[in-house]
N, C-alpha and C positions, 0 to 999 in steps of 0.2 A: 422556474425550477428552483426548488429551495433544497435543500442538505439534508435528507433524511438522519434523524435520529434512530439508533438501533429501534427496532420493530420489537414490539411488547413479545418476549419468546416466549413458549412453553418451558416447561419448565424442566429442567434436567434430570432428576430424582424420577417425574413422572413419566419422562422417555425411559428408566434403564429398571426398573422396578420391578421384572423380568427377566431381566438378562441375568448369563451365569452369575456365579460366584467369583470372587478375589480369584481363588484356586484355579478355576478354569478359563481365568483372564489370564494369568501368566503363563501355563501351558500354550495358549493360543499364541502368545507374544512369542519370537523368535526369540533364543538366546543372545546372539549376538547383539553387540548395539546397536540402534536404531538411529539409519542415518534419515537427518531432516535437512533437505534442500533448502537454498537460499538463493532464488535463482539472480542474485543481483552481488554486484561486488561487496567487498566488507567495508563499513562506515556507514553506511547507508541505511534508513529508518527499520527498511526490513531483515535487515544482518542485525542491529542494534538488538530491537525487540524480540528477535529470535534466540540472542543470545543472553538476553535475560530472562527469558521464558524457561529455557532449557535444563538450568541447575532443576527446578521444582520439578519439570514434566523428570528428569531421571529418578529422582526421590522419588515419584506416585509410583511410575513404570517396574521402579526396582532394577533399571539397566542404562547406561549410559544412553544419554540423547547426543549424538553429535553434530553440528552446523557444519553442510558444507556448500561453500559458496558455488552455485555454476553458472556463474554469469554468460550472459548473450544476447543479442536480437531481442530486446524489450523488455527481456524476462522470459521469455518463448522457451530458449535453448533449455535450460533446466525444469520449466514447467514439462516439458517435453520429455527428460529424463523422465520424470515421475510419470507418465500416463503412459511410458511405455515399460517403466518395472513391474516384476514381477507381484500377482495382489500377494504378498503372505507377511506385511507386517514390520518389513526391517526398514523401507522408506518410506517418508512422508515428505510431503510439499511445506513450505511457508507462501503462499502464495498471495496476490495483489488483485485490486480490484481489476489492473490493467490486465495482468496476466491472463486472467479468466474471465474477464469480461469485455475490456476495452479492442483485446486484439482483435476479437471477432469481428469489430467494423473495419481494422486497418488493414489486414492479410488478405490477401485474395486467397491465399494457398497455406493456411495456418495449420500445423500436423497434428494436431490433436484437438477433441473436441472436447470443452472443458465441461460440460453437461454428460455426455456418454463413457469420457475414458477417466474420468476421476471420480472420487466419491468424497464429499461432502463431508468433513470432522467437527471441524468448530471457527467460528471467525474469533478472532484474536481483541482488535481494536479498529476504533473506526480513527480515519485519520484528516485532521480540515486540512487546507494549502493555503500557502500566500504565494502570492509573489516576492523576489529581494531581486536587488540591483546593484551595482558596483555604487559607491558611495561618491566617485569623481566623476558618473555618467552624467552629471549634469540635468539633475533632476529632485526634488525634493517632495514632492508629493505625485502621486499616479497622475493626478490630470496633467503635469509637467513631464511626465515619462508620455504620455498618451501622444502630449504636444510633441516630445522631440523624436518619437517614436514618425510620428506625420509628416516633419519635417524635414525627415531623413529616412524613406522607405526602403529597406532589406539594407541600410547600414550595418545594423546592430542585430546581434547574436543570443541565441538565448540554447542555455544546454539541459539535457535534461538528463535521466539514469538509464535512456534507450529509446528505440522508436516503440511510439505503443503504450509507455508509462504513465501512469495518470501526471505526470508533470508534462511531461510535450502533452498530451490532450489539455490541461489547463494552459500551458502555454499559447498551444494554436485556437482555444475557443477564445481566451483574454484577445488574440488579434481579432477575430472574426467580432469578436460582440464590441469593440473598439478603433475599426474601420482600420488597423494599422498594418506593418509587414515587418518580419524578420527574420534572422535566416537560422534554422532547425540547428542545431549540432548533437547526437545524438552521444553516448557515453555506456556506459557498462554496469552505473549506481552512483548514485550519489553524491558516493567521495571524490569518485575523481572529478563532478560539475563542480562542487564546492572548490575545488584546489585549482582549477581553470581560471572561477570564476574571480578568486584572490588573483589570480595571477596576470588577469586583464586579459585571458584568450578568449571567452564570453563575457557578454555583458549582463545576464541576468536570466534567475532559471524559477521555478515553482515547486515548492516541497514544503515537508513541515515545520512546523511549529519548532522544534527542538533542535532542529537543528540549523534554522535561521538564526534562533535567540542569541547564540557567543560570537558571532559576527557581526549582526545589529546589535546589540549592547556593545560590542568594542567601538564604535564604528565605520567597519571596514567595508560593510553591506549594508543596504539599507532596506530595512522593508516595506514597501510601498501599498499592501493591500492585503486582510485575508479575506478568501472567498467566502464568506460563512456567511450566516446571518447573526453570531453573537461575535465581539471581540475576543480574543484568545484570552488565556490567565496566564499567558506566560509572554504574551507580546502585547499588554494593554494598551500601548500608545499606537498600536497600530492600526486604522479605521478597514471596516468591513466593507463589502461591496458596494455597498446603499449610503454608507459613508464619504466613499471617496467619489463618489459620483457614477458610479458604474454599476447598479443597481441589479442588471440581470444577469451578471455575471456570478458564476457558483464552481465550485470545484472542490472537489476531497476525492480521498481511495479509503480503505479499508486491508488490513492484514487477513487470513486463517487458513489454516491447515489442513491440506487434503492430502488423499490416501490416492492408490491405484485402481481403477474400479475395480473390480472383485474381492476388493478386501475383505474377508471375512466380517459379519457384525458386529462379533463381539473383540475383533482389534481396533473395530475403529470405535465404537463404544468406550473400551479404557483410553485409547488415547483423547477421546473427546474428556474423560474423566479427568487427565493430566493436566491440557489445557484447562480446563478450570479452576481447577486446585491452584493453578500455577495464577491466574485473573486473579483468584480469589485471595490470595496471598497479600496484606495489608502490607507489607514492605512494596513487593513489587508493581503491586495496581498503585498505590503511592509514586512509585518513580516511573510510570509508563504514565500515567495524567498529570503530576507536578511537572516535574523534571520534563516530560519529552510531547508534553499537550495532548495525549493521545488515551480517551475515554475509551477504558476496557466494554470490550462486547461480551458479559456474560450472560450464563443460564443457555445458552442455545443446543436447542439437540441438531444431531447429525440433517436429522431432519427439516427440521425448521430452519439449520441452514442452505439446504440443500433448493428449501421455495425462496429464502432471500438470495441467492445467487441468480436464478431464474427471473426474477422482481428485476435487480439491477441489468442484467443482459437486455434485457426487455426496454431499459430506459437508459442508459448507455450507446449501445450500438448506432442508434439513428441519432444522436449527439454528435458521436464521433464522424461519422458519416458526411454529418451537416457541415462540419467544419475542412473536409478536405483532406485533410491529412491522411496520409499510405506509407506504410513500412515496407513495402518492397516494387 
């Protein structure tokens, strides 16, 4: 299994080329602000990019965008506010590969079906994973985590932003494709694994790029692998899968923004319009690929995201499956 890069999209212009006018996209849009879920705590890759998205998406919209965090259960709990609000426009989702894809293999009893009750806007960024590790675990390179990983089975701890998030499923397939054991601790986002993970209450968790970089560059964490098949540009010195000797080993997620199913067309059309404008923004696609490693996903229509969620669920689910791992 290798990393898919974004899927050559149609192109956005040629999806909306139809659709109303300016005029009868803001009528359609609710007066009030327009809340955007985050269903994970703040700090955290998907609070980050959402909150840099948002200034531009309220410029296109012409109404505040505001972030509000709802963290829980993997990401579940808030994806879940979203597929059960009302479709007319005032919420949207920031949602995760995990969210809408990964949980379908973990839940036996998951309360929303992220194909029937949400509707497809735009994905945002795709996003690679590493692994990092405490810098006195006793270990300097992966095969030397691998080793003490072996030699010391369900010792050591590893936290991720919830059960379900693409970081526990990188975490629990890194055991499975590395023969080794550790024990789950599950969290609310991000920030607070990072803050554990200084703190020496975990030993080592899986997320991005950006926000590994100021803790390996100090170093307090060290990073020991990303899953990709090219090295990051923001963690050069750190070897890929096939580098470190672990070859089959892959992992990433993905960010974007969905709606309620019912959402009218043409809401979810302008706000796919916002998200773009907002990608396409040379400041901030700048600081979402330098600064935070994460290769904006533009041009996608509602639609063509709607078959690449399908695409992923399809090859995901019997991943996560394989490896064991249950959120409830």
């Amino acid at each position: 299994m290798t990393m898919p890069l974004p899927r050559r999209p149609l192109l956005l212009a040629a999806g909306t080329a139809a659709l109303p006018r300016r005029a009868a996209w803001a009528q359609a849009l609710p007066t009030r602000p327009v809340r955007m879920i985050v269903p994970f705590a703040a700090g955290g890759g998907t609070d980050v990019t959402t909150r840099l998205l948002a200034p531009r998406m309220s410029e296109v919209l012409g109404q505040p965008v505001v972030v509000e965090n709802r963290p829980g259960a993997g990401g579940t709990t808030g994806t879940d506010v979203v597929a059960k609000a009302p479709p007319d426009g005032s919420v949207f989702l920031m949602a995760t590969l995990s969210t809408v894809g990964l949980a379908l293999g973990l839940y036996s009893n998951l309360p929303y079906d992220p194909v029937k009750d949400l509707a497809p806007v735009a994905p945002t960024v795709l996003v690679p994973v590493g692994i990092v590790a405490r810098s006195d675990i006793g270990a300097q390179t992966l095969g030397e985590f691998i080793a003490l990983l072996k030699a010391n089975p369900g010792r050591f701890q590893y936290g991720s932003a919830g059960n379900g998030t693409s970081g526990h499923i990188a975490c629990a397939n890194f055991l499975v494709q590395s023969g080794t054991q550790a024990v789950h601790v599950p969290y609310r986002g991000s920030g607070p694994v990072f803050n554990d993970l200084l703190a020496g209450v975990v030993h080592f968790t899986a997320d991005l790029p950006g926000l590994i970089k100021p803790h390996h560059d100090a170093g307090t964490l060290r990073a020991l692998v990303m899953a990709t098949d090219r090295r990051s540009a923001l963690l050069p010195d750190v070897p890929t899968s096939a580098e470190a000797g672990l070859p089959g080993y892959k992992a990433y997620s993905w960010y974007g923004v969905f709606a309620p199913a019912g959402t009218p067309g043409p809401i979810v059309a302008r706000m796919a319009q916002a998200v773009e404008a907002a990608l396409a923004d040379p400041v901030i696609g700048g600081r979402l690929e330098n600064e935070m490693g994460l290769p904006p996903m533009r041009n996608y229509t509602p639609e063509r995201f709607g078959a690449f969620l399908r695409e992923e669920i399809a090859l995901w689910v019997p991943i996560v499956r394989a490896t064991g791992a249950r959120a409830d």
